[in-house]
C-alpha positions as CSV (number, residue, x, y, z in Angstrom):
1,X,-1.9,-17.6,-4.2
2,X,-2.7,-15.2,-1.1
3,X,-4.8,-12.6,-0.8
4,X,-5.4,-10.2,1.8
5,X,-9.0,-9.3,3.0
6,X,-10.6,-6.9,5.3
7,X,-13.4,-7.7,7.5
8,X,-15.6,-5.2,9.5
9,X,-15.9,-7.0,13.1
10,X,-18.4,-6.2,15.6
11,X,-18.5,-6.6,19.8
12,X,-14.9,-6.4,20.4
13,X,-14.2,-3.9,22.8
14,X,-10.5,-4.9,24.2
15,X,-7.2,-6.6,24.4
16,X,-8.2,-9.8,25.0
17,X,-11.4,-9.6,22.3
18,X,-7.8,-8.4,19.9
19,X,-6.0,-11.9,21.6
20,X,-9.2,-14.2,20.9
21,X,-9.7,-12.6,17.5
22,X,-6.0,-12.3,16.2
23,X,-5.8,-16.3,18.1
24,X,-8.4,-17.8,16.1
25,X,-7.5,-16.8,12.8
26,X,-4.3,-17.2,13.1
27,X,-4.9,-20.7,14.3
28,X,-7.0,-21.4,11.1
29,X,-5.3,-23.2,7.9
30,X,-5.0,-21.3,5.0
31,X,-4.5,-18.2,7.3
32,X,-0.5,-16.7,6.9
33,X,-1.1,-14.1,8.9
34,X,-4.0,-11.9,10.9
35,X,-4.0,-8.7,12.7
36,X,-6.9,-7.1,14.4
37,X,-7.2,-3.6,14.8
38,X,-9.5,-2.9,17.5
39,X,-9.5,1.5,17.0
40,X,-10.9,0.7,13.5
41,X,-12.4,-2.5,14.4
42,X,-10.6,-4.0,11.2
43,X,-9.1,-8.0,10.6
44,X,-6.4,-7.9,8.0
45,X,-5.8,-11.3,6.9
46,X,-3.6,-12.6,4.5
47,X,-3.7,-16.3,3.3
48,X,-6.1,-18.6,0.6
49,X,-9.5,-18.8,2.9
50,X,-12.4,-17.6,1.5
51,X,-14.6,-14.5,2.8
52,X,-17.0,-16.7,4.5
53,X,-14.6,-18.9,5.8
54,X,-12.7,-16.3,7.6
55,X,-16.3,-14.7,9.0
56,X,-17.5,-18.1,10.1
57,X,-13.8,-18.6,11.7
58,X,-14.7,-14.9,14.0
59,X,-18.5,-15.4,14.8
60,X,-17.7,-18.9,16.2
61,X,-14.9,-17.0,18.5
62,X,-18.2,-15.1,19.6
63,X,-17.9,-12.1,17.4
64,X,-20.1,-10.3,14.2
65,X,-17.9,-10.0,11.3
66,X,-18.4,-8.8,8.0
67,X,-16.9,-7.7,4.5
68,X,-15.7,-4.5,4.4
């Protein structure tokens, strides 16, 4: 079953941080779908990977994320 999660992500700061971001969640298994909103610094995600997962997915594409 999906789920959709917000995470707080830190040290973006443009288009292509939103590319890398959006890229390597949306590369991930498990992961349906991802957007990042960079006004509100928000990741929607939708798909079956766990909070952690999904943070340790954006701090190894060189960014701080955290639940919302």
């Amino acid at each position: 079953m999906s789920t959709t999660i917000e995470l707080l992500v830190e040290g973006a700061g443009c288009q292509n941080c939103v590319d890398a971001i959006e890229g390597a969640l949306n590369g991930s298994e498990g992961v349906e779908s991802a957007k990042f909103d960079l006004e509100s610094k928000t990741a929607t995600i939708v798909g079956n990977r766990s909070v952690a997962d999904l943070v340790s997915i954006i701090d190894e594409a060189g960014y701080d994320a955290a639940e919302k």
